[in-house]
Every structure is written in structure tokens, then in C-alpha cells.
KEROBA-551529 format. One record per residue (C-alpha): residue in three letters; x, z, y. Coordinates in steps of 0.25 Angstrom, whole numbers, plus 5000, padded with zeros to 4 digits. Each point is the difference from the previous one (the first is absolute). Last residue first. Layout:
N
ALAXZY/...
END
This chain:
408
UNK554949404678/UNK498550025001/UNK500250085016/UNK501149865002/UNK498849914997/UNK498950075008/UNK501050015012/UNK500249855001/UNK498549964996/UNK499850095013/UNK501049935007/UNK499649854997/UNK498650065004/UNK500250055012/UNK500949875004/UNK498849914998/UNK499150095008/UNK500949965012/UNK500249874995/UNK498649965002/UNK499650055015/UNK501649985005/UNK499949844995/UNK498649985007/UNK500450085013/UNK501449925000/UNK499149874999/UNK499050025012/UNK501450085007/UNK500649874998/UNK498949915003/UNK499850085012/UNK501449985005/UNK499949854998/UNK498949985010/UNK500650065010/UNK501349944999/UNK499349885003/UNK499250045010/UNK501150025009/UNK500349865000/UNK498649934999/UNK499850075013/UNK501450005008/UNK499649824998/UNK498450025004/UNK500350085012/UNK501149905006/UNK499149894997/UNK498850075008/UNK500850025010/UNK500449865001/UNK498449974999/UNK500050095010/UNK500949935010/UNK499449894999/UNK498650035002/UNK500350085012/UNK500849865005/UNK498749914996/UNK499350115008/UNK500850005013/UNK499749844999/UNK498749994999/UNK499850115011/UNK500949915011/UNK499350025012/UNK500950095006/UNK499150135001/UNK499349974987/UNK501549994993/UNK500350125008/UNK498950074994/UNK500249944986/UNK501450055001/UNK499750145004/UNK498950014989/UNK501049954989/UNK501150095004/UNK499050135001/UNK499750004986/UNK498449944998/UNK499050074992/UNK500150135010/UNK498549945005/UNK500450035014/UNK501249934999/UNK499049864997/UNK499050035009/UNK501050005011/UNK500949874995/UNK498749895001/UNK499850025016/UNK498750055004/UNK498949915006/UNK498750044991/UNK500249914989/UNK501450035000/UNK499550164995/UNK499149944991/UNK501249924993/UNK500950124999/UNK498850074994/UNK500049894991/UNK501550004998/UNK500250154997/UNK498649984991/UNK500949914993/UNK501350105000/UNK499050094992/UNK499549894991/UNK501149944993/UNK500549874998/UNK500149935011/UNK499049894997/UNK498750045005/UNK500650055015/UNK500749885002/UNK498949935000/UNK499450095010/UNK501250025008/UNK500149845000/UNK498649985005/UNK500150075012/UNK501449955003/UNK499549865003/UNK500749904987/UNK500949915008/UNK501049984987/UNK501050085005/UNK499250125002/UNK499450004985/UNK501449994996/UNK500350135009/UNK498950064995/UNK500449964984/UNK501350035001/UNK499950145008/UNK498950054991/UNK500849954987/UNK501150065004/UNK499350155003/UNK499449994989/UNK501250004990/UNK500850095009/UNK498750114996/UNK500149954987/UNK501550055000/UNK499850125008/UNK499150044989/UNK500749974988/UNK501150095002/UNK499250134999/UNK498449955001/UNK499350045013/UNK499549845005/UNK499649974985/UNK499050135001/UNK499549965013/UNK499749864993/UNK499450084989/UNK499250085009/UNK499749905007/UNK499449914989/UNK499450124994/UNK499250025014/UNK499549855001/UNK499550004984/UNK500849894990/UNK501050125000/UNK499350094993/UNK499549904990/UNK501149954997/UNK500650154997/UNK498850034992/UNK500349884991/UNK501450014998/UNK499850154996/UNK499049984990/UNK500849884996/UNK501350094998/UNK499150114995/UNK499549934987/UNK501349954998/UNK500750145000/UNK498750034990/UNK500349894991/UNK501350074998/UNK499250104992/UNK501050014988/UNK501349945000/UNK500350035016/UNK499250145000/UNK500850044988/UNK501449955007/UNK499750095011/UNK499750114992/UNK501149994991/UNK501149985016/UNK499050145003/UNK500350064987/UNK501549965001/UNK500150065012/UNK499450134997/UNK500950034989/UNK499349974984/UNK499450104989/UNK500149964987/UNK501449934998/UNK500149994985/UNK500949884998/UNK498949914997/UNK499250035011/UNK501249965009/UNK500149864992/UNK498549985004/UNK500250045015/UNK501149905002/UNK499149904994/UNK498950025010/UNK501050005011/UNK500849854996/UNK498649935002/UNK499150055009/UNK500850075010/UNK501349924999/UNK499149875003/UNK499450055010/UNK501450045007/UNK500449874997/UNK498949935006/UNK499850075011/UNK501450005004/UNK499949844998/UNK498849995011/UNK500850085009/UNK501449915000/UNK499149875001/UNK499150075012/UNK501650065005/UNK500649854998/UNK498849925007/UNK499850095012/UNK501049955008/UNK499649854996/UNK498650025003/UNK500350055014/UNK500949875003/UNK499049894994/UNK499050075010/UNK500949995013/UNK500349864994/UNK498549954999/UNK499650055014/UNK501149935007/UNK499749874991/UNK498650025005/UNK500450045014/UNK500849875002/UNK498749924991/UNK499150045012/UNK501049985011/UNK500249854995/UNK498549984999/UNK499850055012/UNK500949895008/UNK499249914991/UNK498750045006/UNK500349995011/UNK498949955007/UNK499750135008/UNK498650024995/UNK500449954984/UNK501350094999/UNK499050145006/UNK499349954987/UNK501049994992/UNK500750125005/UNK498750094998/UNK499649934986/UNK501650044993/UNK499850145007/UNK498550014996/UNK500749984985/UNK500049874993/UNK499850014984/UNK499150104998/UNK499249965012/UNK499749864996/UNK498749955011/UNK501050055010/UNK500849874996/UNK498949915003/UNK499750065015/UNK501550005003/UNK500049854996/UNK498949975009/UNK498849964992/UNK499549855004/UNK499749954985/UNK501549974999/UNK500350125003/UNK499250054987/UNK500349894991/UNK501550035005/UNK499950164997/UNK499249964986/UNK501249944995/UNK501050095006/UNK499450114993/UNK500149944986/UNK501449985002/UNK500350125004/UNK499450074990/UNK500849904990/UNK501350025005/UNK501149884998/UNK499649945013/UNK500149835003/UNK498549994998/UNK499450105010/UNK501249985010/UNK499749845000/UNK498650015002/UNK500150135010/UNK501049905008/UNK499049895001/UNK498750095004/UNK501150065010/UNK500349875005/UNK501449965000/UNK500749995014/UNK501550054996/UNK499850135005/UNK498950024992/UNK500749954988/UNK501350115002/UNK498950115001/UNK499449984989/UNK501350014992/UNK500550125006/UNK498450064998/UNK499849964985/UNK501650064998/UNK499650145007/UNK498750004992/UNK500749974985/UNK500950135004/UNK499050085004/UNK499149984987/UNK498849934999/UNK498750104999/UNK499049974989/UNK499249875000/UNK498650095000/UNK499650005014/UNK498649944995/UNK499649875005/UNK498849995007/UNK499149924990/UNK499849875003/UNK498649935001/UNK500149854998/UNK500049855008/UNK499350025011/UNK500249865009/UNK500550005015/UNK500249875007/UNK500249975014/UNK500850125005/UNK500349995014/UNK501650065003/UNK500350085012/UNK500550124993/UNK498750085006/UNK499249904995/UNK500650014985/UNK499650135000/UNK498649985004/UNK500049884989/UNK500350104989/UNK499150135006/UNK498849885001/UNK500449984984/UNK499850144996/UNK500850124994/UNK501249925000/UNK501049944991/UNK500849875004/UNK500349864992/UNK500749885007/UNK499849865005/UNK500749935014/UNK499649885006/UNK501149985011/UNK499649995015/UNK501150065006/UNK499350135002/UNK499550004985/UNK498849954996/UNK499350074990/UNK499650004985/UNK499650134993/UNK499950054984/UNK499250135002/UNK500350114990/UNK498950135000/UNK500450155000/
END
């Protein structure tokens, strides 16, 4: 896309200078008109290549800070070609920094700041875009700002939580694998070698099947590999299809345990993000469908779309919703009498509340019975190895036994 270096004359008569990309310099001065400036200058100076979304994606926690901060120099009066300046160099992320830069050429080029940041998907989501833009038309955009980073922080913590519960059972897992592998591979083999020395010949079934195992491990583990990644690879692109993705989002939703917690899981994060995308003036329309793309899983999406169709038409928002047997009764009486009183936002902040205690709840009686899970099957694991090899052990401790009282 071609560069234009600009000189115009501001309202108050100012000369100003500045860069901007469009596809022609007639679309450059038209949109300079319809913000009331008169361009007296325009000269090409290169062709830019559109910059590729290659800056990787910023983590939560770096955005939830970039949006407090931003927020704090708005509401003081600082421009946002300004603040996206001193955000940009002041950052300790690198993506970020490099996005910042090309946001503030880009605004300050006569981009709208939502505009600028859409052109960065992988780093700020059609939530982040939605309440940015809904900021921009309703001039708050520092109110936004502050509800955008409180639903970040929110978002981070709910995710910091879940990856705590299950850190000591993946931890707990990973080091059962690894000492059960390490008894096949390494202790069996030599098991079986002292056996063959004292004369055993014909082996119990379960020390076969703990030699078989052990003989597949040594020798063709390649092939375990092998059908990891052949696995791994079908099972992406299963669910990279429509109907693999809802099969395995039905499949989550079904899951002993682990299903009612995803389902809790969605269920907060629809509630914060409408009811954020509520407060922050966005029309109910387009927060359903944004909603929609960031909830998690597909089956309580179409709920919501279908739910959003419904709306479209003149029905209320809770119907759809019970209909679709997504919903538990509690949130789609709330959110009707939230509709009814005018207070939606508000009944969703208070559903997303309370599941994200639930959820809390659920992670802590979790990680406390898994514990004892997990260390039951490392037991049985390690008492099937020990009974597989002491058994033929003790045969032929005996048998040696009995041969040497017969020779005396």
C-alpha cells in the first residue's frame, strides 16, 4: 500500500506534518475532508507492504496492564498518538511494542484506533475491537479501558486457578510414566536375564505380558511414537472440520468431572463477556455474536446465535436460551428478570460471579481427590510389576530348594 507524507491545516489553523497509508491519494484527502481538515500537501514517498500479523500474540496479563495504563493517560487528556508513544516505548514485551508502533502511525494517519488494532487479530480479539470501538462512539473510551483491563485481570485469575489445580496431578502423571517406563525398560529386562539363568523355561502369564510389554518398549518403541503423531495428526485434522469441532466440543460437554467443569468454565466467560459488552454500550446484537466466537465451545455458541436470531426477530434473550438446554435454569431466570428490569449487565456480572466461585470450589474437591487417584495407580502400576517378576522368582528359589534336598 503506498506512504504519503501530508501537510494540512488544522482547525486552529496549525500546520501540521504526518505519514498515512492508502490505496490512493484522492482516498487520503477524502478522508481528511470528512474530519474537516484541507490537505495542502501530499507527496508519495514508498510502497509498503501490508504488514503481516506476524508479532505473535501478547499474553493476557501484559494486555490487562497496556489497557490500565492506557486508560489512566486518556483520562488525563493525553492524545492517543501520544500515549500509544509512551506505552510502545515504556513496555517490556517486544510484540507489543512493535504493534504499538505501527498502531500510532496507523492513527496517526486518520485510522480509528479500533480500526488499527483490528489490523492485529492475534493479539486483540473481536472482544478487545468490539469494546474499543463501542469506547470510541460513546467517548468513553477510558471508562472502557478500565472495564476492558477488569475483565482481563478476571479472565487471567480464572485461568491462573485451573492451571494450579491441575499442576500437581499432570506433575504426579508425567513422573508415573516415567518410573513405570523406566521399571519396564530397564529393571524388567535384567529380571528376565537372572530368571534365564536359574533355569525357569516356561514363564506365568503375567510375567509374559509385563516381558511383552517391556520387549515392545526396548525394541519397536518407535512405533509408539509413530502412532502418537499419526494419532495427533488425524485428531487435528478431525477437529479443524465444523463437525469434529462439535463433536469434540459435545464430547468435552459429556466427560465424567471434567464436563460440568468446562461447562461452568463457559458459562462465566459468556456471562462476563455479555455482561461487559453490555456495560460498555455495545448493542446486544453484536455482543451475542462476539460473544459467540469467544466462549469456548461450539454447541453453547450455536445456543447463543440461535439465541441472537431469536432477539433479531422480537423475542426475549432468556426463551432461546432454556430452549437450547445449554443454559441451567438459574442463569436463564436471571437474565430474564435482569432483561425485564433493565439491569442485564448487571445480572450477568452477578452469574459470572457466582460461577467463577463455583468453579473455585470445583477446582479445589478436584485436585483433592485426584490426588489419591493418582497414587493408587502407581501403586497397583508398581505392585503388578513386583508380583510379574517375584512370582517366577520364588518358583525358582523353591525348585533350586527341592533339587538340592533330593541331592542330599
Amino acid at each position: 500500500m503506498p506512504v504519503f507524507a501530508y501537510t494540512f491545516r488544522d482547525a486552529s489553523g496549525a500546520i501540521q506534518k504526518g505519514t498515512a497509508e492508502a490505496d490512493t491519494e484522492e482516498l487520503l484527502r477524502r478522508r481528511f475532508e470528512e474530519q474537516g481538515f484541507t490537505i495542502m500537501e501530499v507527496q508519495t514517498l514508498k510502497t509498503r507492504r501490508a504488514r503481516a500479523r506476524t508479532y505473535g500474540k501478547v499474553k493476557l496479563t501484559v494486555l490487562s496492564v497496556f489497557c490500565r495504563q492506557f486508560s489512566t493517560m486518556v483520562d488525563a487528556g493525553v492524545s492517543l498518538v501520544r500515549c500509544l508513544d509512551v506505552l510502545g516505548q515504556q513496555t517490556s514485551d517486544p510484540r507489543l511494542r512493535k504493534i504499538l508502533v505501527d498502531i500510532s502511525e496507523r492513527v496517526e494517519g486518520g485510522e480509528s484506533l479500533s480500526r488499527a488494532m483490528q489490523r492485529h487479530p492475534k493479539t486483540f480479539s473481536n472482544l478487545f475491537i468490539g469494546l474499543i470501538r463501542a469506547g470510541e462512539v460513546g467517548g468513553v473510551l477510558e471508562e472502557t479501558l478500565q472495564r476492558l483491563a477488569n475483565f482481563l485481570e478476571a479472565d487471567v485469575a480464572l485461568r491462573r486457578k485451573i492451571k494450579a489445580a491441575l499442576t500437581y496431578p499432570v506433575i504426579v502423571t508425567i513422573m508415573a510414566l516415567g518410573i513405570t517406563i523406566g521399571l519396564v525398560t530397564f529393571i524388567v529386562p535384567k529380571l528376565v536375564d537372572t530368571l534365564k539363568d536359574l533355569g525357569v523355561k516356561e514363564l506365568p502369564s503375567l510375567t509374559q505380558m509385563l516381558v511383552d510389554i517391556s520387549h515392545f518398549l526396548t525394541t519397536k518403541w518407535y512405533w509408539l511414537i509413530a502412532g502418537l503423531l499419526v494419532f495427533l495428526i488425524l485428531w487435528k485434522a478431525f477437529v479443524s472440520t465444523q463437525f469434529g469441532r462439535r463433536v469434540a466440543d459435545r464430547v468435552k460437554l459429556k466427560l465424567p468431572v471434567f464436563g460440568k467443569l468446562h461447562h461452568k468454565i463457559c458459562l462465566a466467560r459468556f456471562s462476563r463477556t455479555l455482561g461487559t459488552l453490555l456495560t460498555s454500550g455495545v448493542p446486544i446484537l453484536q455482543a451475542m455474536e462476539t460473544v459467540a466466537g469467544v466462549i469456548g465451545n461450539n454447541i453453547l455458541a450455536d445456543a447463543v446465535l440461535e439465541a441472537r436470531a431469536r432477539i433479531r426477530e422480537g423475542d426475549r434473550i432468556g426463551d432461546p436460551l432454556e430452549k437450547s438446554r445449554q443454559f441451567p435454569p438459574m442463569v436463564v431466570h436471571m437474565i430474564s428478570v435482569g432483561e425485564e428490569s433493565g439491569s442485564l449487565d448487571f445480572m450477568l456480572q452477578k452469574i459470572a460471579d457466582f460461577y467463577e466461585s463455583e468453579i473455585e470450589a470445583a477446582l479445589e474437591s478436584l485436585t483433592a481427590a485426584i490426588q489419591p487417584i493418582l497414587i493408587v495407580i502407581l501403586g497397583c502400576i508398581v505392585l503388578f510389576i513386583v508380583l510379574s517378576m517375584f512370582q517366577p522368582m520364588l518358583e525358582a528359589i523353591s525348585n533350586l530348594s527341592a533339587g538340592d534336598a533330593l541331592q542330599h
